[in-house]
N, C-alpha and C positions, 0 to 999 in steps of 0.2 A: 676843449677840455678833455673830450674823449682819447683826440689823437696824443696828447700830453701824457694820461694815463697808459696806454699802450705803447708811447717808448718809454716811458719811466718803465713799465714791467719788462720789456726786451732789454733794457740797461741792467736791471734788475738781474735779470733771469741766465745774461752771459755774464757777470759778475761772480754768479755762484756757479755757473761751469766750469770759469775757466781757473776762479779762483778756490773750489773746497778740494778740488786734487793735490793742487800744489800744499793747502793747511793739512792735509793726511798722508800728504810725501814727506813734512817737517816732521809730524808726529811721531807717523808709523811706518818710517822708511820700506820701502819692499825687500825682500829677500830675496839672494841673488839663485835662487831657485824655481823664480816663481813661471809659472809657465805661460806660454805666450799666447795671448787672446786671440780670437779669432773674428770675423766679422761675421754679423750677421745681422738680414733684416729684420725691421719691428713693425714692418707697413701691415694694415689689417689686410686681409685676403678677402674675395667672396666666397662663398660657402665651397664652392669647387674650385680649387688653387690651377691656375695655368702660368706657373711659375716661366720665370726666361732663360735661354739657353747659355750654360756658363761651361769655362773649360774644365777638364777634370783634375784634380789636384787635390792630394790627401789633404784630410781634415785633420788642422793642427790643435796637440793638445792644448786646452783653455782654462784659465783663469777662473776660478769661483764666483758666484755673482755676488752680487753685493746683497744683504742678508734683509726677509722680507718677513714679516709676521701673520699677513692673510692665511688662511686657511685652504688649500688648493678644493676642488670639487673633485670627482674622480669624473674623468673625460676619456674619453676613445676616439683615433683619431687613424682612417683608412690611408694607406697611401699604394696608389696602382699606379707599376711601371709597366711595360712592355712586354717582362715577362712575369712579373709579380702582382700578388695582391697581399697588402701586409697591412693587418690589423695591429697599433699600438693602443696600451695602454697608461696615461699618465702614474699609476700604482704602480712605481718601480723603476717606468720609463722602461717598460719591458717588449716585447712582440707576443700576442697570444692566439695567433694565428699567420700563415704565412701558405698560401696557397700557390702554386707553381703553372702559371698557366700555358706556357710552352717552354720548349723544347729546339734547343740547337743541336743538330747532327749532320757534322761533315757540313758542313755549312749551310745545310739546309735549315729555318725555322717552321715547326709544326708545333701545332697543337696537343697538350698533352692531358692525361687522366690518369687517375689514381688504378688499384689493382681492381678495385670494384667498378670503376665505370664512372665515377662522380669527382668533386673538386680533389687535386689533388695534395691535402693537407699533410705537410712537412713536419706541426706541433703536434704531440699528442694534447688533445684536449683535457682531456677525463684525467689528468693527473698534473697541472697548470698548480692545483692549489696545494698537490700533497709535495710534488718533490721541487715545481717554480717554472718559470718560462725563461727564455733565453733571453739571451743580454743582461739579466739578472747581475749582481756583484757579488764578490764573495772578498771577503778582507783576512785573511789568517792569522793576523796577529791581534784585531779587532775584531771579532766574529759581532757583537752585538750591532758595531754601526752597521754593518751591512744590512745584517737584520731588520734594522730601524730603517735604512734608505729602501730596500725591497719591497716593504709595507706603505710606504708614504707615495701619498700625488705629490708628483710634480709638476712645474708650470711648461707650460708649451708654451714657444716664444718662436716667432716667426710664422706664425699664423694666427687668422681673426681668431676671435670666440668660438662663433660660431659657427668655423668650419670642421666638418666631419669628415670628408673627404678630399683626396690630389690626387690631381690627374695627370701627370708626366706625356706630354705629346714628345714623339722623337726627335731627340737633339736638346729637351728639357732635361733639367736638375731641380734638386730641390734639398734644402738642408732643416735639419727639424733639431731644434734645439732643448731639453730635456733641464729647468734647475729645480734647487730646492736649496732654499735657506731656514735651519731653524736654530735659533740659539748658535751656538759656535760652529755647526754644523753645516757646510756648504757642499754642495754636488753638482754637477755639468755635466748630462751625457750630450752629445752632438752626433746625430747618423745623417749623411747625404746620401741620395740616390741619384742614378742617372739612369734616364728613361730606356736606353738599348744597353746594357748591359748588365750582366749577371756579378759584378763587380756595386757594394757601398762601400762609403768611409765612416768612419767613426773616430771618436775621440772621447776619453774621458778623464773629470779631477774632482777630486774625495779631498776635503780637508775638514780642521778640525783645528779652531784658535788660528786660523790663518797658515798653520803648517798643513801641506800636501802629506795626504795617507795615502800607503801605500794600497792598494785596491786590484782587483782580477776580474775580469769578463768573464761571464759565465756562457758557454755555449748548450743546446742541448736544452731536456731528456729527451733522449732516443730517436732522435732528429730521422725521419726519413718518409717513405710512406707511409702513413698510418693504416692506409687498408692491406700492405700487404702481408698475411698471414701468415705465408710457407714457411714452415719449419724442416728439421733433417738435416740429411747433407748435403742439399743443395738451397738450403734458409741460408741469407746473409745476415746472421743480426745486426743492429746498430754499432759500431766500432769507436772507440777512439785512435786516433791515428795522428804521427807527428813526425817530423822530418828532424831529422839532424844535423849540426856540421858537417858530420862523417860521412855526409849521403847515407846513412842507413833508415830504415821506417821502422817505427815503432808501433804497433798494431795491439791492443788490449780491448777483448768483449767485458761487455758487462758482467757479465757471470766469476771475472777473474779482478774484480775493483771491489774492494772492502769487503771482503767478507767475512762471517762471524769467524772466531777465534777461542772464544772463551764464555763459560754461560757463569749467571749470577746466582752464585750460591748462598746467599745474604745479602742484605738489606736495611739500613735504618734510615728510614725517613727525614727521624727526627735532628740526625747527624748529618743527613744529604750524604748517607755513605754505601759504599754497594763494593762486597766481598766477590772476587771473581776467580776461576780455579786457574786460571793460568795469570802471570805476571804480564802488565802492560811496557811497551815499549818506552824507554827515558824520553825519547825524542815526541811520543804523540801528547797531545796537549789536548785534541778535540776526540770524542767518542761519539759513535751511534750507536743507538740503544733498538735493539730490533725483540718480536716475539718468539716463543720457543721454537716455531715455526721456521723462522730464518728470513720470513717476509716480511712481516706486520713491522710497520715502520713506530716507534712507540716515541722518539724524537732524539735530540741531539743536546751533547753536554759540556761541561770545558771540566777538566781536573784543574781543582785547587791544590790538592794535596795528597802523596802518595804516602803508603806505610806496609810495614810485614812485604819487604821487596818488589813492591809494587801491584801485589794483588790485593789490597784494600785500597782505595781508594775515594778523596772526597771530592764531591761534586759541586759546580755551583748551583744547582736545583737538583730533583729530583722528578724523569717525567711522569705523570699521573700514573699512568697503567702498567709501570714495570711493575715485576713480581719475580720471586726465588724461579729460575729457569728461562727468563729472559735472556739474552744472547748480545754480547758486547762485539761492536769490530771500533776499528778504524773510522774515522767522519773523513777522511780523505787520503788515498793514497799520492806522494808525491814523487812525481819521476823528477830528477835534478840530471840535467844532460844537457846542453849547448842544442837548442832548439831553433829552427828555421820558420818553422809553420806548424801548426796545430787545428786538429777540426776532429771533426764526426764523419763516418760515413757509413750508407747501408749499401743493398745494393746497387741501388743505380745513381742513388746522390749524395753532396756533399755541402757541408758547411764549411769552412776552415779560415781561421784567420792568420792572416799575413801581416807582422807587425813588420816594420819602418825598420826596427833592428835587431838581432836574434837576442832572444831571453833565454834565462838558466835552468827554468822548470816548471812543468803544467802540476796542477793537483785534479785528479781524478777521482769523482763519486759515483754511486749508484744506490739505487735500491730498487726493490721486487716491490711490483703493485698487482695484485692480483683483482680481476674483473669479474664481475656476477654471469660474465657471456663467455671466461677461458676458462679452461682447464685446468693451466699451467701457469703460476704467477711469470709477468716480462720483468725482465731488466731495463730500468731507465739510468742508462749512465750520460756524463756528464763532462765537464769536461771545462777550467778555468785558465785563463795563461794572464798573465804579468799585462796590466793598462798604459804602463809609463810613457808610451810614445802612439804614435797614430796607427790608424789600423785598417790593414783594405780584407773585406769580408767576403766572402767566393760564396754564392747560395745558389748551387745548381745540378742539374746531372754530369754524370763520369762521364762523357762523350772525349775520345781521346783528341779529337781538333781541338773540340772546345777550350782543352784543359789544357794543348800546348798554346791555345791563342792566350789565357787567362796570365800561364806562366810567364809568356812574353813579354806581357804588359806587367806581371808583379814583380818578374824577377824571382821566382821561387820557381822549383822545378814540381808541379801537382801531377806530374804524368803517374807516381808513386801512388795517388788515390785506389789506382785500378791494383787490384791485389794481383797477380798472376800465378800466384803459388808458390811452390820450392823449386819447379823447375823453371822460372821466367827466365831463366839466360836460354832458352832453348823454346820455350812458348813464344816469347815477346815478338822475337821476329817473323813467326808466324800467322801473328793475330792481324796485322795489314794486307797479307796475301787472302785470308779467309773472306774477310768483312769486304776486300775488291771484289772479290770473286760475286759473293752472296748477295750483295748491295744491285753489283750490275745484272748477275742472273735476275733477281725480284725485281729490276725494274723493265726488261724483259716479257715475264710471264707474268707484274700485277700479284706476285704471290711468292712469299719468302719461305715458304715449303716445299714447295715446288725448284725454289731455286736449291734448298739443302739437297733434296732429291739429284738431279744434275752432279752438281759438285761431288756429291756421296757417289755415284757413276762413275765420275771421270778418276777423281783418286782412285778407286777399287780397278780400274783400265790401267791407271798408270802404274801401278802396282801388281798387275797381271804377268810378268816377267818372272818378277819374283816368287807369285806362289809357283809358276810353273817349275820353276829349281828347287823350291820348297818339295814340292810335289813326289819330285823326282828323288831328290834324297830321302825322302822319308818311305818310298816304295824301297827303295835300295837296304834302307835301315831293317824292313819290315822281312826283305827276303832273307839279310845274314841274321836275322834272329835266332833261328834254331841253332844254328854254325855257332852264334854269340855265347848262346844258351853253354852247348855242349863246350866249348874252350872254356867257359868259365866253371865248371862243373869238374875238367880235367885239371885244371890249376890248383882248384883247391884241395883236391885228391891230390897233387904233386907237393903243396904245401906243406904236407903230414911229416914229409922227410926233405926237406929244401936243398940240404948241402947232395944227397943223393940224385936228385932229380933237378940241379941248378942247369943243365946243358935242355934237354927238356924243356921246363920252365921259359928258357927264353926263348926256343923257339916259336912254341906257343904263343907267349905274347907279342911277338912281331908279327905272327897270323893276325892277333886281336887288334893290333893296333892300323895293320891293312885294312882287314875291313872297317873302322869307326875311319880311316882320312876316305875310303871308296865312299862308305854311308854313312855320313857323321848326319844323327839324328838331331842333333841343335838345328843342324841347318833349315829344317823344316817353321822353327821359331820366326825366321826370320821376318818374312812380311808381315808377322804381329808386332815382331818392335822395332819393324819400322814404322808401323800403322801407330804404334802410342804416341807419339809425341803428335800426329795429326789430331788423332782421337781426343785427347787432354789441350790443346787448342782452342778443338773445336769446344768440347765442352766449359771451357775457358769463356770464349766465346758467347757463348749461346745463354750461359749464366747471367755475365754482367756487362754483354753490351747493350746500349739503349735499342739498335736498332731491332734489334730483336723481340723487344718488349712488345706484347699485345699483336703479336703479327699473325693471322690467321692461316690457318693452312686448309684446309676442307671439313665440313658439317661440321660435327661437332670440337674439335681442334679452331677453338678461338684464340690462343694463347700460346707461343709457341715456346714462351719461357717460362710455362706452366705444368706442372701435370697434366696426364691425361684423364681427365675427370671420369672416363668410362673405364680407363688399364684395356683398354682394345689393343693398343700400341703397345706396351710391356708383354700381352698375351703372344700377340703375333712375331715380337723380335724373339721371345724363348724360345717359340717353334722353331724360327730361323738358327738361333743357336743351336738347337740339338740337330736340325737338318744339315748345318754346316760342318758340325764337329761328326757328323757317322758319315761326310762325303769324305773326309783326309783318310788316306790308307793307313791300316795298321796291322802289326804284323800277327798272322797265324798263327798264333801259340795257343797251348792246352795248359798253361802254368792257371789257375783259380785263381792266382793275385792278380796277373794281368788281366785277365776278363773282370774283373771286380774294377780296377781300374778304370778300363774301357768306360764301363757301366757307368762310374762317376765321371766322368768327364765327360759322353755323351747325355747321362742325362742329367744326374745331380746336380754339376758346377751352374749347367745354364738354369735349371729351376732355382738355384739359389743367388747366383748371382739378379736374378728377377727380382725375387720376393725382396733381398733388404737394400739393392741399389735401387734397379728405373723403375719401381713403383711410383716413385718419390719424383723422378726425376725429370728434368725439362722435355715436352715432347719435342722440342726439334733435336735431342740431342737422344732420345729413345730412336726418334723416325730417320736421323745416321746414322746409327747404329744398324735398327732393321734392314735396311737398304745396302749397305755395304753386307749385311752376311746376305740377302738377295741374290745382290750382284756374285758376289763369292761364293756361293753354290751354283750358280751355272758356268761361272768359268771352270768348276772343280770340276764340271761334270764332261767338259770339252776337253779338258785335262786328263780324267781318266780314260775317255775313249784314243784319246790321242797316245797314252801309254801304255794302252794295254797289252800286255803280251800275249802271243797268239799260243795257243795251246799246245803243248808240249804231249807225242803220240808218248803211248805206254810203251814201258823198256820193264827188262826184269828190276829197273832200279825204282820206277815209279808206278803211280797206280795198280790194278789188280793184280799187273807180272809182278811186283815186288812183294805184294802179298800172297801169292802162289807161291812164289820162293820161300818165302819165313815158313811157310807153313808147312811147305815138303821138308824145309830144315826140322823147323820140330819133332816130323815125326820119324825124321834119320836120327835125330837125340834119344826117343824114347825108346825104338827098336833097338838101339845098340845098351 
C-alpha cells in the first residue's frame, strides 16, 4: 500500500511539473523580451561551501522568480576567494565589506595591507547606511522601487540555511543567487566568483506585473582604501572614471558631481513646496536637498510640479529637517556618451564594470559626510551604469600587467585606469624603463630606496655631458654680461633718433647677437628639461605604482609612497637646492636687480618650492630629488675646477693698473 502511495505521489507530482508550465504558456503567453534563465544549484551546502570547479563564462541575464510571500530574515553570507574576502548582505543583496587580501604585481602574488597596517578595507564602513553600499540599484524613472528593493531581504538560493561562509579552493567557482518576490514585484541579482581571479560575473532583472524595469548597478561610495588619509597634491581622491568609443577617458572627482546650485528661500510644508533663487533644470526630475552647510545630507525628492519658471517648485514630500537656507543640487549628474567600461578608482585600486555591450550613459552621485575624527567633510561619490546585459566586475589594484592580463580577457582596454597626466604621450613610455630599472635594483640590494638612490646616480652620470655644456655656456653668458649690459644701454641712447643713428644701430646689434649665438644663456636650461620629463615619471611613478607602496627605505622612512613623517628629507633636499643653485656660475654684475635676482633663486625659489610642494610629497620622490641635486653639486664642482680660467696678470686695462689710470685721468680733468 505504501509503494502504491509513493507512485501515485511521483505520478502526481510530474503531472503538475510538466503540466502547470504548459496551463501558464496557454494563459499567459511570455513576452518576446523576456530574458533568458540561467541555471542554478538548489542542493543544501554544509556550513563551509567547497563548491566544484566550473568553466568561466559570463552570467546571463535572468528571468524573475516566480513570486513568494514568506518574509525573508536578514542573513549575511561571507564569501573568500584567493584574493578576496567579501561580506554580503541579503538587505539589498548588496556587499558591505570587501577586504583585498593580495596583490598581483608583474606576476608576482603578495600579500597585501591597508595604509595603516591592518585589513585592507575597499567599503567605507561608517557611511553604508547614510549614502548605501555597492551593487546597490538605482531605477531613474522609478526611484521608489529601487528604494523598496534596497531595503528588502532577499532570498539566498544556492546555499543551505545555514551557511555563513565559502571557501573558494583554486580552480573553484561558486554562483550566489540573490531574489525577491513581493506583490508584482520581482528581482534577481546573480554574482559568480572564481577562486584565482580578480575578475566576478553578475547579472541582474527588475520587473514589475511581469514587464522588465529598466534598472542600473550601483558601484561605490568612494571605493578604495579606507585608511589612506593623504591629502594635497599628491592625495588621489576616489574617481569616477569611464572609457569611451572614442578611446577617450572620462575622469570626474567627487568634489565636481552635484553640487549645490541654489539655496531655499521658502517653504510650505503644508503644499510640499520650496521657493529657490535660481530656476531648476526642465530636464531634472530628482533633487538633493543638502544643509546651509553644503554637507549635511537632509534627503532626496522627485518634483511633481514646476511654477514662476521653474524656481517654485512641488514636491513629492518634504524632508524633515529642510529649513529657509538649505541648499538644492541635482540627485544625479548624467553623462550621455557611447560608454565602454565604467568604475571607481583611487590610488592604487579599481572597481569597474565591463558590460557584455557598450551603453549610452552612467549617472553620477556624491555627497560630503563629515566625521567626529576629520576635519574636512569627504566626498562619497558614486557611480551607476545601465543592467540590461551581463556584466564582468574588475575589483583590484592598478598594477599595469595585471590590468593588460584583465583587458585580455574582457576585451576592454583598463590600462586608462593609471592616470599619467597631461603629458602621458611622453611619460607612458617611460614608466616601464623606470619600474625595470627599480624593481631589479630592489631586488638586488632587498631595498627600493636604495635602488632610487642608484638610479637617481646613473641618470644624473648620464646627463653629466650636458650640464658640462650647460656649464660652459652659462660661464660664457656670464662673461659678455657687462659687454651685453653696455650694447644694450647704447641702443637705447641710439633709439632717441633711429633714422639718424640706423647705420650704428645695426652694427651694434650684430655685436649683440654674436655674443647670445657665442653665449646663448638658455643653453644653460638645458639638462633641466631634459631632466623634466624623467623627474615627472618618476614622480608618476612613485605616486600610483603598487610596487612602491609600503616600501621601506631606512629608520624612520617606512613608506616610500608616503611623506616624511619627520620633513628630514624636504629639510636636507632644500639645502641641496640652494647648494646646487650658488654652484651654477653667474655673471658679475653690480645692476641691484640682478643681485636681488640672484638672491631669489639661490635662496627663495628653493625654500618655497619646500614649504608648498615636498612637504607633502612621496619620500622616494623627495629622496630623487635630494640625490640628484647631491650628485649635481659634485659634478658642478669637477666642472668648475675643470673650467676655470687661470688668472689674467694686471695690464693698465685691468686690476690696479686700470684703476691707477682713471685715477691719473681724473686728476688731468681737474688740473686742466
Amino acid at each position: 500500500m505504501d509503494r502504491i502511495r509513493i507512485l501515485a505521489a511521483m505520478l502526481l507530482a510530474t503531472l503538475i511539473l510538466v503540466g502547470w508550465p504548459r496551463v501558464m504558456d496557454y494563459f499567459y503567453p511570455p513576452s518576446p523580451e523576456e530574458l533568458i534563465p540561467i541555471q542554478s544549484s538548489t542542493e543544501e551546502q554544509p556550513a563551509k561551501s567547497n563548491p566544484t570547479p566550473s568553466v568561466k563564462k559570463p552570467v546571463a541575464a535572468v528571468q524573475p522568480p516566480v513570486p513568494t510571500t514568506a518574509e525573508e530574515k536578514f542573513r549575511e553570507i561571507t564569501v573568500e576567494t584567493s584574493y578576496w574576502r567579501i561580506k554580503f548582505s541579503n538587505r539589498g543583496a548588496v556587499a558591505t565589506s570587501w577586504v583585498l587580501k593580495k596583490e598581483k604585481s608583474n606576476g608576482v602574488v603578495r600579500d597585501i595591507h591597508a595604509a595603516n597596517g591592518g585589513d585592507l578595507e575597499l567599503i567605507p564602513k561608517d557611511a553604508l547606511d547614510t549614502v548605501g553600499a555597492p551593487l546597490r540599484l538605482r531605477a531613474p524613472s522609478t526611484p521608489e522601487l529601487a528604494a523598496q528593493l534596497n531595503q528588502t531581504n532577499f532570498r539566498i538560493e544556492g546555499v543551505a540555511e545555514n551557511t555563513r561562509e565559502i571557501n573558494l579552493d583554486p580552480g573553484q567557482s561558486q554562483e550566489i543567487v540573490f531574489t525577491h518576490s513581493s506583490g508584482s514585484v520581482t528581482a534577481r541579482k546573480v554574482f559568480k566568483f572564481y577562486s584565482d581571479s580578480f575578475l566576478f560575473d553578475a547579472a541582474i532583472a527588475v520587473a514589475t506585473d511581469g514587464q522588465p524595469q529598466m534598472v542600473e548597478l550601483v558601484l561605490g561610495p568612494r571605493f578604495g582604501d579606507q585608511a589612506d588619509h593623504q591629502q594635497g597634491s599628491y592625495g588621489v581622491p576616489t574617481q569616477v572614471v569611464a572609457d569611451t568609443r572614442t578611446d577617450s577617458s572620462v575622469r570626474v572627482m567627487g568634489a565636481y558631481i552635484t553640487p549645490p546650485f541654489a539655496n531655499i528661500i521658502w517653504f510650505g510644508r503644508e503644499q510640499n513646496q520650496i521657493q529657490i533663487e535660481k530656476p531648476l533644470a526642465s530636464d531634472v526630475d530628482q533633487i538633493k536637498i543638502v544643509g546651509g552647510d553644503g554637507v549635511t545630507l537632509i534627503g532626496y525628492a522627485r518634483v511633481v510640479e514646476r511654477q514662476q519658471g521653474g524656481t517654485r517648485l512641488t514636491l513629492d514630500h518634504l524632508p524633515e529637517s529642510i529649513s529657509v537656507g538649505s541648499q538644492v543640487a541635482q540627485s544625479a549628474d548624467t553623462l550621455r556618451e557611447g560608454f565602454r567600461w565604467a568604475g571607481m578608482v583611487d590610488r592604487y585600486f579599481a572597481m569597474v564594470v565591463v558590460p557584455s555591450r557598450p551603453f549610452d550613459e552612467i549617472a553620477l552621485t556624491s555627497i560630503k559626510v563629515k566625521h567626529p575624527d576629520q576635519e574636512e567633510p569627504r566626498d562619497y561619490p558614486s557611480v551607476a551604469l545601465p543592467a540590461e546585459s551581463s556584466l564582468r566586475i574588475f575589483v583590484g589594484p592598478k598594477d599595469r600587467a595585471l590590468l593588460a592580463e584583465v583587458s585580455q580577457e574582457t576585451g576592454a582596454n583598463l590600462d586608462t585606469l593609471i592616470d599619467y597626466g597631461i603629458f602621458s604621450s611622453i611619460i607612458r613610455p617611460l614608466i616601464p624603463a623606470i619600474g625595470w630599472a627599480l624593481i631589479g635594483l630592489s631586488g638586488i640590494f632587498h631595498n627600493y630606496g636604495w635602488a632610487i638612490v642608484v638610479v637617481t646616480v646613473i641618470i644624473n652620470l648620464a646627463l653629466s655631458p650636458l650640464r658640462w655644456y650647460s656649464s660652459r655656456k652659462m660661464k660664457q653668458a656670464a662673461k659678455h654680461q657687462p659687454r651685453m649690459k653696455e650694447l644694450q644701454e647704447q641702443l637705447k641712447k641710439l633709439k632717441e633718433n633711429p633714422k639718424k643713428n640706423e647705420k650704428q644701430m645695426l652694427e651694434l646689434q650684430k655685436e649683440q647677437m654674436a655674443l647670445m649665438k657665442e653665449a646663448n644663456p638658455l643653453g644653460g636650461c638645458l639638462p633641466m628639461l631634459l631632466q623634466m620629463p624623467v623627474f615627472w615619471a618618476f614622480f608618476i611613478y612613485l605616486t600610483v605604482s603598487l610596487e612602491v607602496r609600503q616600501q621601506e627605505w631606512i629608520f624612520w622612512i617606512k613608506d616610500l609612497s608616503s611623506p616624511d613623517p619627520l620633513y628630514i628629507l624636504p629639510v636636507v633636499m632644500c639645502v641641496t637646492m640652494i647648494a646646487s643653485s650658488w654652484m651654477m656660475p653667474q655673471p658679475n654684475a653690480n645692476d641691484p636687480n640682478m643681485k636681488m635676482q640672484r638672491v631669489m633663486m639661490i635662496w627663495l625659489m628653493p625654500i618655497m618650492l619646500t614649504w608648498f610642494f615636498f612637504f607633502s610629497a612621496p619620500s622616494g620622490l623627495v629622496l630623487y630629488w635630494m640625490i640628484g641635486n647631491i650628485v649635481g653639486v659634485a659634478i658642478q664642482i669637477v666642472i668648475n675646477r675643470k673650467t676655470a680660467e687661470p688668472p689674467q696678470p694686471e695690464t693698465p686695462t685691468t686690476g690696479k693698473g686700470a684703476a691707477a689710470k682713471k685715477a691719473k685721468e681724473r686728476r688731468v680733468v681737474q688740473q686742466a
